[in-house]
Legacy VTK file of the C-alpha trace (Angstrom):
# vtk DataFile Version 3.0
C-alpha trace
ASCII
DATASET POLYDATA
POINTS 68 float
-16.090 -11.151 15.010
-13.735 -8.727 13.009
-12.386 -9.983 9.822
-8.556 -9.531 8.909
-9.283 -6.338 6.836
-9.071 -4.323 9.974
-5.772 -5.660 10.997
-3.933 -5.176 7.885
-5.438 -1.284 7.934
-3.600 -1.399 11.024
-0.363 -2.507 10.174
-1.471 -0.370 7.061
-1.449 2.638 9.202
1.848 1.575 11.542
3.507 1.858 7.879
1.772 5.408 7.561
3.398 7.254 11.108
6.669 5.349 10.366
6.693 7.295 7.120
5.705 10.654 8.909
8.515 9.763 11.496
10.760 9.327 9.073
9.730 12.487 6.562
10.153 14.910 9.818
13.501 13.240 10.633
14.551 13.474 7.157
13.272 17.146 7.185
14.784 18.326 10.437
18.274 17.401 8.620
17.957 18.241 5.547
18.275 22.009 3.928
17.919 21.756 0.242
15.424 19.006 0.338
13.307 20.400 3.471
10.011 21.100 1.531
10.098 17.789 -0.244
10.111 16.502 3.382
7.368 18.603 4.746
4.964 17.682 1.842
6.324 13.821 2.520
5.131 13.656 6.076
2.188 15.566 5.805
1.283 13.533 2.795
2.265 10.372 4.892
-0.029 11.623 8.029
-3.124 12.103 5.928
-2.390 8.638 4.648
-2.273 7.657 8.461
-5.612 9.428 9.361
-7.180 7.837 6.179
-6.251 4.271 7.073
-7.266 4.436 10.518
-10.534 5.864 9.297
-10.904 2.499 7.415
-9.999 0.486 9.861
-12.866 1.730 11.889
-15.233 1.484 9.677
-13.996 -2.047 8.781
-13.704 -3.126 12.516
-17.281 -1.861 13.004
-16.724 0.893 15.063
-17.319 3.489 13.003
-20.755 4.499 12.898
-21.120 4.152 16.911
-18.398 6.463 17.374
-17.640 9.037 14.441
-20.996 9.461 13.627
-21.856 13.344 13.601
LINES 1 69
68 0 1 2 3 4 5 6 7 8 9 10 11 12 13 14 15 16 17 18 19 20 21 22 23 24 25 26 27 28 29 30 31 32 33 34 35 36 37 38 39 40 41 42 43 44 45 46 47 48 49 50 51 52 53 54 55 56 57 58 59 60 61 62 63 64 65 66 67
């Protein structure tokens, strides 16, 4: 059975592409502030990419899958 720890890496990363989403928006209208909004979202998608890497290896699918 998974534990909660996955789910809240999920909701974890939900938080993570809203913030990307939102940093690309914010970018797109934006002229003096556009690199501080490009460095936001990528930040923000790494942070997404992390997460879900957690919850992976939280939910147990980690090793069967990304295992190189």
């Amino acid at each position: 059975m998974v534990g909660i720890a996955p789910v809240f890496d999920g909701l974890g990363a939900l938080g993570f592409v809203a913030a990307t989403v939102l940093g690309w928006l914010n970018y797109r209208d934006t002229e003096a502030e556009s690199a501080f909004w490009l460095t936001f979202s990528f930040a923000s998608t790494l942070g997404a990419v992390w997460t879900v890497s957690l919850m992976f290896e939280k939910a147990g699918i980690y090793a069967e899958v990304l295992n190189l």
